[in-house]
C-alpha atoms as one frame of an Amber mdcrd trajectory, in Angstrom:
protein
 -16.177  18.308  -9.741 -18.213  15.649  -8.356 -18.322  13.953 -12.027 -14.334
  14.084 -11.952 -14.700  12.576  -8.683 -16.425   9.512  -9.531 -14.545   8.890
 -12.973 -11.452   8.903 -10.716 -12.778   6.369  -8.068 -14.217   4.505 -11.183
 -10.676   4.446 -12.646  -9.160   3.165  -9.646 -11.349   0.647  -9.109 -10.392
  -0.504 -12.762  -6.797  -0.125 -12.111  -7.638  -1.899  -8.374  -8.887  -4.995
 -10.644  -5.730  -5.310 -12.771  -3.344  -4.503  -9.159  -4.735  -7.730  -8.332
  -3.706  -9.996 -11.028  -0.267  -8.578 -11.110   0.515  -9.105  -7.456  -1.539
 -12.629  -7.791   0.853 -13.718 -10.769   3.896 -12.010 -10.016   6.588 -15.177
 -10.073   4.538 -17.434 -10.954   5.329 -17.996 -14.863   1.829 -16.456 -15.791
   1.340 -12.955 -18.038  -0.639 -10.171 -16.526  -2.238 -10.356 -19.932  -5.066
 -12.623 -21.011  -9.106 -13.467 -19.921  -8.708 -14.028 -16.132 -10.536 -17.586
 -14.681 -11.182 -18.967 -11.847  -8.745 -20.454  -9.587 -10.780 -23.421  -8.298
 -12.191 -24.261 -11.522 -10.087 -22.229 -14.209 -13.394 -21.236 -16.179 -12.857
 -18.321 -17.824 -14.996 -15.056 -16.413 -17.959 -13.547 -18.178 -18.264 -10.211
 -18.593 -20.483  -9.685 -15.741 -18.424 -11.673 -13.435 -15.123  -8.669 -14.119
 -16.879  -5.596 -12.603 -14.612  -4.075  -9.819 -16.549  -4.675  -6.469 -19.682
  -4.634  -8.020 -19.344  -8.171  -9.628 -18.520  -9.553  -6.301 -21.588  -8.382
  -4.270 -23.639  -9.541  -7.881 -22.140 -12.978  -7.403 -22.270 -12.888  -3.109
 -18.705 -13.631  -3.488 -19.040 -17.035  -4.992 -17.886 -18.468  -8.638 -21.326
 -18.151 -10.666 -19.615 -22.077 -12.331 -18.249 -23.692  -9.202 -19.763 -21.981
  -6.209 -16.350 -21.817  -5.083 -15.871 -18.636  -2.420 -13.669 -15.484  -3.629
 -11.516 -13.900  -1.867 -11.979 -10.672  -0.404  -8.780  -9.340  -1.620 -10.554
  -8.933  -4.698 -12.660  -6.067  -3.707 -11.080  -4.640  -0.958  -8.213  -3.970
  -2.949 -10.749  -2.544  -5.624 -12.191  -0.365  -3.207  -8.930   0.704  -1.675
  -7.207   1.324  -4.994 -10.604   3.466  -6.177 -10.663   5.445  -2.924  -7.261
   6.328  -3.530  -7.728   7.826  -6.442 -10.356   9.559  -5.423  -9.068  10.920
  -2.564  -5.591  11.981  -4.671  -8.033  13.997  -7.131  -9.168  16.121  -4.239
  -5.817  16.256  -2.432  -4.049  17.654  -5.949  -6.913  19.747  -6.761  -6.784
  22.113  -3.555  -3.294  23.449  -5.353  -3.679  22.544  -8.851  -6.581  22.845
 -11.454  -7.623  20.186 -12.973  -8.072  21.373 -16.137  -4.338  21.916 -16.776
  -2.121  19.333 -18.127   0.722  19.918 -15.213  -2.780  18.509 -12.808  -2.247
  14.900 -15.020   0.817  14.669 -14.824   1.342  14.899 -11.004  -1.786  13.152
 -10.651  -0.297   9.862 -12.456   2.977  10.499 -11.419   1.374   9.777  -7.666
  -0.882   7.363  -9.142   2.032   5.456  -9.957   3.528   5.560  -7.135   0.362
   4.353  -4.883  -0.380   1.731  -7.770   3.215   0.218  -6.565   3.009   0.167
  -2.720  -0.269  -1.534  -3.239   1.216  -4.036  -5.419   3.807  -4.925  -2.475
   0.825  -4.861   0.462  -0.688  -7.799  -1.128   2.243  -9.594  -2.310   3.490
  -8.823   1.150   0.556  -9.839   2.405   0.761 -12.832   0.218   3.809 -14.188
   0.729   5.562 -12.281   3.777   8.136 -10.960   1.840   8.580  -7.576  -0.701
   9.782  -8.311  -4.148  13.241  -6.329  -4.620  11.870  -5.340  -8.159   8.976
  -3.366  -6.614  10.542  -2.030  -3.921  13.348  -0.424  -6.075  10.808   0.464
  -8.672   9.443   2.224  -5.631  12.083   3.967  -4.445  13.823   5.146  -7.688
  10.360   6.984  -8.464  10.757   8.416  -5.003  13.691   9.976  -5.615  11.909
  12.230  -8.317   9.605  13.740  -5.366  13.094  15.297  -3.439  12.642  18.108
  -6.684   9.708  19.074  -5.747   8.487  22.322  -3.721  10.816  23.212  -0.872
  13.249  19.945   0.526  15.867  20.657   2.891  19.433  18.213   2.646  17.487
  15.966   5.223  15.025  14.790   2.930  17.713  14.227   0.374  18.999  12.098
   3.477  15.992  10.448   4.418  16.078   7.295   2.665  19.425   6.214   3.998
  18.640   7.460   7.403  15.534   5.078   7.755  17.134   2.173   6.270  20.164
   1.538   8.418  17.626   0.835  11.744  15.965  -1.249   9.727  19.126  -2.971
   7.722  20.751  -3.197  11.614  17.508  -5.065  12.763  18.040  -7.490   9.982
  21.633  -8.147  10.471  21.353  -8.406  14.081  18.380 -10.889  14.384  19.831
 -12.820  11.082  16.540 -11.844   9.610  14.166 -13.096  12.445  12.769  -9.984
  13.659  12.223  -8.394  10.331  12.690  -9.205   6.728  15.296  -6.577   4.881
  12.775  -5.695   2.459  11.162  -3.536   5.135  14.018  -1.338   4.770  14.795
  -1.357   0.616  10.816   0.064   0.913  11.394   2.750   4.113  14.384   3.857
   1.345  11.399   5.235  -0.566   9.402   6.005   1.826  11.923   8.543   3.349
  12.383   9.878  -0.251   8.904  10.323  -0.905   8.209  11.703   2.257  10.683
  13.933   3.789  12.409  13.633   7.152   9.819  14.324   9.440   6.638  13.092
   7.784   8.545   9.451   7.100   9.251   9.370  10.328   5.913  10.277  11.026
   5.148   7.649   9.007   6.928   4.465  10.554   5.832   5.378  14.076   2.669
   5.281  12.627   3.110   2.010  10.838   4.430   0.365  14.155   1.777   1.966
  16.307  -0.976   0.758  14.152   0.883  -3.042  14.091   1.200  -3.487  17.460
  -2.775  -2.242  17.768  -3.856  -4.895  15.243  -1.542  -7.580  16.765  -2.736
  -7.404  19.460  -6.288  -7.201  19.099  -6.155 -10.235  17.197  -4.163 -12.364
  19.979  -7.125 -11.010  22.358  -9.250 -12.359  20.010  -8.288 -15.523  19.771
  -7.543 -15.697  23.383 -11.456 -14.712  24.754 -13.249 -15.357  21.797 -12.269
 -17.911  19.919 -10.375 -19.609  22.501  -7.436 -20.833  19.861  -4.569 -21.967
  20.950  -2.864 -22.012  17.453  -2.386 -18.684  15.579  -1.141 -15.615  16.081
   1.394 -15.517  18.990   4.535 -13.531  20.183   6.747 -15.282  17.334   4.447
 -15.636  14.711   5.797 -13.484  11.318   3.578 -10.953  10.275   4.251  -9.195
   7.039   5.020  -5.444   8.146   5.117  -3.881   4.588   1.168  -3.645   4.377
   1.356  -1.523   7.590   4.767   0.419   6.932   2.549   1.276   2.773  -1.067
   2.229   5.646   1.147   4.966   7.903   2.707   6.247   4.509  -0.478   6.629
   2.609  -2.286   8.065   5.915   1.084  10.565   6.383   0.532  11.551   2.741
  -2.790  12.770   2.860  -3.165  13.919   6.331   0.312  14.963   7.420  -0.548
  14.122  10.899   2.695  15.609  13.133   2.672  12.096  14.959   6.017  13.185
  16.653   5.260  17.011  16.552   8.339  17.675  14.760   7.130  19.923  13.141
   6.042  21.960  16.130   9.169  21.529  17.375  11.002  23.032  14.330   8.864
  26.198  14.517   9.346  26.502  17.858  13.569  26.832  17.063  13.284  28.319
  14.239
């Protein structure tokens, strides 16, 4: 199992690597196909220069032709992507053996899944907004998840439940306090999550916002003493943390509102 184990981190570092390039030239008139370069110098990458993570400690996260520095999207996303993976093989194989095809299937039906909301946290990330053709890529898959194991009518609900806040927020504000894009990706989120662990989910999300907000404005405040930066009404893309509380709910099913204590308790 341990051999499984590092194939599938190995894979999703892989995967991690190509992630990358499709959030990087998403709308930008490039194919996902093709040698990758660099974008200071546009060489074209060696071989040893396209190793997931590894490549960028190898080169201490400089271009080996122009010295120029990479970013570290490049293998935090690797890493992220690979521990994924990873930690999907062991979550699947507590019910399912992995030597059965029904194991793949779920596996890359997940995989698929996770491969998307990672997609939008850097393009989010990126560019402060969420691509409708993700996010409804993401949310039509979701709707596959409501047929399996035990859903109640709320789940089937969910989606539409966590969008309208959201949607009500953006009409409201006019699209100052949050981008509607947030809510076409809580659609999926509720889908792929049920009732109580979406909602588990977004409180999450929003707890873990604020947290890093915040810390960074006290940063800059007594540390760096900046007066430009993060402030009150800066934008900050909320899809990266909304993808974080999902991903977190998925694998952990924290009861963050202990719903689900509550719903034993009346039932």
């Amino acid at each position: 199992m341990i051999l499984f184990g590092i194939l599938f981190f190995v894979l999703g570092t892989i995967i991690g690597s190509f992630l990358n390039v499709v959030a990087i030239r998403y709308n930008t008139g490039r194919s996902n196909g093709g040698r990758s370069s660099c974008y200071s110098c546009n060489k074209a990458l060696s071989w040893y220069e396209l190793f997931p993570v590894f490549s960028f400690i190898f080169l201490r996260g400089r271009c080996h032709h122009c010295k120029s520095k990479i970013s570290w999207q490049y293998p935090l996303v690797e890493l992220a992507t690979g521990i994924i993976f990873l930690a999907l093989f062991v979550f699947l194989n507590t019910s399912y053996s992995v030597l059965f095809s029904s194991y793949y299937i779920l596996y890359t039906y997940y995989a698929v899944i996770f491969c998307l909301l990672i997609i939008i946290s850097i393009y989010d990330f990126r560019h402060k907004i969420i691509p409708d053709s993700f996010s409804y890529a993401f949310s039509l898959i979701s709707t596959i998840h409501l047929f399996f194991g035990n859903t109640s009518g709320w789940d089937f609900l969910a989606g539409p439940i966590f969008f309208l806040p959201f949607y009500l927020i953006w009409r409201v504000s006019d699209g100052k306090w949050m981008g509607l894009g947030d809510g076409k990706l809580v659609l999926g989120i509720g889908w792929l999550l049920g009732l109580i662990d979406g909602l588990s989910a977004i409180v999450l999300a929003f707890l873990i916002g604020a947290t890093v907000a915040l810390g960074i404005m006290v940063y800059q405040k007594i540390v760096s003493h900046s007066r430009r930066g993060l402030h009150f009404k800066s934008e900050i893309p909320f899809g990266p943390f909304l993808i974080l509380g999902t991903v977190l709910i998925f694998f952990f099913r924290w009861d963050i509102m202990s719903l689900h204590a509550l719903l034993s308790m009346i039932q």
